[in-house]
NUFIMI-214554 format. One record per residue (C-alpha): residue number from 1; x, y, z. Coordinates in nm, 4 decimals, decimal comma. Layout:
BEGIN
PT    nr         c1         c2         c3
PT   NUM          X          Y          Z
...
// end
This chain:
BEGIN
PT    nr         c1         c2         c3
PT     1     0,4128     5,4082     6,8053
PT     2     0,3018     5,3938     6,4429
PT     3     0,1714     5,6687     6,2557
PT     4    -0,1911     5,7887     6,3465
PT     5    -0,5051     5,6931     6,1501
PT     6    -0,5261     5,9958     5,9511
PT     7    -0,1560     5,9682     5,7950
PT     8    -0,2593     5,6271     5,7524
PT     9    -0,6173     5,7139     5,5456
PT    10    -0,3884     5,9230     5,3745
PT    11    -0,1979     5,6506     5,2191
PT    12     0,1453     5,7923     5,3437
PT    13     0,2125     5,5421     5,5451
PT    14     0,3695     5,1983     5,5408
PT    15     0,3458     4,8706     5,7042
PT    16     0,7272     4,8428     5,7758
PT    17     0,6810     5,1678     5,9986
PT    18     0,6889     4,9181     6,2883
PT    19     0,8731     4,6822     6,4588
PT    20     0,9005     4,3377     6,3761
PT    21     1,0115     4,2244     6,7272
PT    22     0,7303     4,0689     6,9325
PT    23     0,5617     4,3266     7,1731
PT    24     0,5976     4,2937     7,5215
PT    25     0,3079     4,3416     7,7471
PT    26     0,1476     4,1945     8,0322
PT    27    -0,1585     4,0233     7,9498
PT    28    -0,4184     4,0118     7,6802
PT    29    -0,6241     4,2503     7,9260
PT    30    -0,4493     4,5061     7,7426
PT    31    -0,6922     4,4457     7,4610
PT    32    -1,0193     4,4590     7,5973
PT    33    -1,0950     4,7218     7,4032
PT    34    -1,1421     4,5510     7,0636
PT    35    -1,4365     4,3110     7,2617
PT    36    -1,8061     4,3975     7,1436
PT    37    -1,9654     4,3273     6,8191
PT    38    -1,8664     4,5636     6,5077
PT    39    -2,0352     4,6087     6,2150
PT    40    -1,9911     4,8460     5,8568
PT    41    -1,9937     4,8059     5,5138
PT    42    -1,6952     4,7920     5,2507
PT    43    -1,7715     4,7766     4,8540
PT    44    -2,1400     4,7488     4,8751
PT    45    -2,0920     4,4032     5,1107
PT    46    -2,1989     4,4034     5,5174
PT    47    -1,8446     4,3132     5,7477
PT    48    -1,9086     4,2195     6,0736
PT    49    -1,6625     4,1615     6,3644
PT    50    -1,7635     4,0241     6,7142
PT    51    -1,4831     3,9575     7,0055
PT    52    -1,5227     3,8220     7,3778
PT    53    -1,3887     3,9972     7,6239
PT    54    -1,0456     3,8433     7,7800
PT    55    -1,0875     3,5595     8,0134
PT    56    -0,8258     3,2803     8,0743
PT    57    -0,5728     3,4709     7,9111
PT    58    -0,7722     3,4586     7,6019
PT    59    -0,9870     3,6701     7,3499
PT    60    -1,1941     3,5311     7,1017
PT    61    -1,3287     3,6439     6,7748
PT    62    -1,5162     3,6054     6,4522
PT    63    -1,5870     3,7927     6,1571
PT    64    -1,8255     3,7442     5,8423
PT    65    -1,8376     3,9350     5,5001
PT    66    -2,2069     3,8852     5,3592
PT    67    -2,2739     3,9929     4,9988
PT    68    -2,6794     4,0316     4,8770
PT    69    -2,7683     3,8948     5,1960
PT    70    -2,4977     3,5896     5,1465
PT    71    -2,1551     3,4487     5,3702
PT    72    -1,8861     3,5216     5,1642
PT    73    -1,5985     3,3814     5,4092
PT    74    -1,5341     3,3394     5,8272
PT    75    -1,2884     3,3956     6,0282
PT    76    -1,2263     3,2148     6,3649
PT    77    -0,9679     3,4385     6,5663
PT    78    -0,7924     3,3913     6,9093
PT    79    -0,6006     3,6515     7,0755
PT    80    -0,4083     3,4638     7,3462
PT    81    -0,1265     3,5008     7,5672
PT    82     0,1640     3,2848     7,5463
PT    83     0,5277     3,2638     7,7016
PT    84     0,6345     3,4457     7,4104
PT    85     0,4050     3,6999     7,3804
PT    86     0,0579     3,7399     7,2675
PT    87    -0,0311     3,5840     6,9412
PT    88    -0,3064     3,6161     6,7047
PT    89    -0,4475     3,3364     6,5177
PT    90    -0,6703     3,3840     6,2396
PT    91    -0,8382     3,0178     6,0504
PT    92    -1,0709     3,1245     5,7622
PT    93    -1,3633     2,9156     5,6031
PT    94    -1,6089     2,9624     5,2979
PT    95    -1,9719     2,8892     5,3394
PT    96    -2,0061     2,5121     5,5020
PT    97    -1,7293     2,6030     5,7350
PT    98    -1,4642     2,4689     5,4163
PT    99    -1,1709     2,5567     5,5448
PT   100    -0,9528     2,7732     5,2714
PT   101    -0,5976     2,6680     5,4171
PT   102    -0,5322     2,2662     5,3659
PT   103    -0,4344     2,0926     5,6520
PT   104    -0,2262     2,3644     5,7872
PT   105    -0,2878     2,5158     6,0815
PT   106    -0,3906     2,9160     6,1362
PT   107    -0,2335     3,1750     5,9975
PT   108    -0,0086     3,3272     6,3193
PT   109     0,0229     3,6825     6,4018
PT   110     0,2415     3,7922     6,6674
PT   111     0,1947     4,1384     6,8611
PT   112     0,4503     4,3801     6,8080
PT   113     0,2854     4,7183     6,9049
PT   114     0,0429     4,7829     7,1166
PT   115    -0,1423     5,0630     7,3150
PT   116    -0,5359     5,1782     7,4013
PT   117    -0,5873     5,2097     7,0716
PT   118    -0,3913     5,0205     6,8822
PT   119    -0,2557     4,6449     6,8220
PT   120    -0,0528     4,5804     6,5299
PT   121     0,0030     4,2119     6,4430
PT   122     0,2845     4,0707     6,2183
PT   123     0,1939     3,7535     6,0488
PT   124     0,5148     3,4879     6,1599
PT   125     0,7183     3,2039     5,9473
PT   126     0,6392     3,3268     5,6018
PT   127     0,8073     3,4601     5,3522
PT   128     0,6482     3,7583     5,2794
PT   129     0,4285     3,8465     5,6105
PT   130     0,1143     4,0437     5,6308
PT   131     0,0476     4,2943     5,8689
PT   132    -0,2779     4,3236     6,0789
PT   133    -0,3591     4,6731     6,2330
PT   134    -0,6402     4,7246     6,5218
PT   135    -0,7048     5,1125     6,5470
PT   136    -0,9964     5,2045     6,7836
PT   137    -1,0752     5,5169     6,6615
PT   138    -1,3008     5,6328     6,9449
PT   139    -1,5268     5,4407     7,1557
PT   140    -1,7761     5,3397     6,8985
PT   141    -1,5080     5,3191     6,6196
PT   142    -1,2676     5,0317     6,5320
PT   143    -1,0699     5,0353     6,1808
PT   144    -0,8150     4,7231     6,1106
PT   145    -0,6171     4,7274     5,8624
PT   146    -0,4896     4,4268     5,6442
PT   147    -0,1693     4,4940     5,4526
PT   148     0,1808     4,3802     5,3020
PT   149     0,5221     4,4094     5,4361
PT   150     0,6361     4,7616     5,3006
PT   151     0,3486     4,8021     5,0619
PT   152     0,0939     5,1415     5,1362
PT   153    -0,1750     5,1784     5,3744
PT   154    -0,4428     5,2928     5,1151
PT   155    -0,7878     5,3863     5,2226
PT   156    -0,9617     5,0771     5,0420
PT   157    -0,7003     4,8643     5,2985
PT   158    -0,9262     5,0067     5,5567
PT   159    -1,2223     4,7424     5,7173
PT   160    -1,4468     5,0388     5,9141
PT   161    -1,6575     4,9021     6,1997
PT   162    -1,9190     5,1002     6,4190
PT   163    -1,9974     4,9369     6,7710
PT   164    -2,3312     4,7652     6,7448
PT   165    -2,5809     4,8593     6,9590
PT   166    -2,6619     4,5691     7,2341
PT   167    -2,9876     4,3495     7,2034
// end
């Protein structure tokens, strides 16, 4: 596996450190542990994170960044299980639901590494991919990561989310 959060809040390590091969594993199940709604705060702006929990070999997600009290962008995500492996999809929008890709489809992550606490996404058929890195830190603790192939993991890479509280 990939180095541990706290080399990674370090800065020491790099997105390369894994495996580009698709991860095999048997369902989406396997991730049940990102579902719940996540909240925290990054530069002064509110991040928010909600996923289902699987069901039809599916999860499915959103987040919103909010600045003084306004939607800065969405993200539609679906985690789902397919004969090649599990694949992450990720369509963002600006306020209105504009969509900020064309006419092109979502970006498309595949699974390479995965465990209890961690699912590490490469981002497939691109030149130069990004990497997306799930870290549950404890129960009430989630971190992802959003990075370039070979470039640092710095701490201001880091999206911190605390388990909200159900209402």
């Amino acid at each position: 596996m990939g180095n541990d959060a706290g080399n990674m809040i370090a800065g020491e390590a790099k997105m390369d450190i894994y495996c580009s091969k698709r991860a095999s594993m048997p369902s989406v199940a396997d991730l049940a542990w990102l579902a719940g709604k996540w909240s925290g705060a990054r530069d002064g702006t509110s991040i928010e994170e909600q996923w289902s929990k699987p069901a039809g070999r599916a999860l499915m997600g959103m987040f919103r960044w909010l600045q003084d009290g306004r939607v800065c962008f969405y993200e539609f995500m679906t985690i789902e299980q397919e004969v090649e492996g599990i694949v992450l999809r990720i369509k963002r929008f600006g306020p209105g639901l504009i969509p900020w890709e064309e006419e092109q489809g979502a970006a498309v992550f595949g699974l390479v590494e995965a465990n209890n606490e961690e699912a590490v996404f490469v981002q497939q058929d691109v030149a130069e991919p990004l990497w997306i890195v799930y870290q549950r830190v404890d129960e009430d603790s989630l971190v992802a990561y959003l990075g370039s192939e070979g470039g640092p993991l710095r701490p201001e890479d880091a999206f911190r989310f605390r388990r909200c509280v159900p209402t």
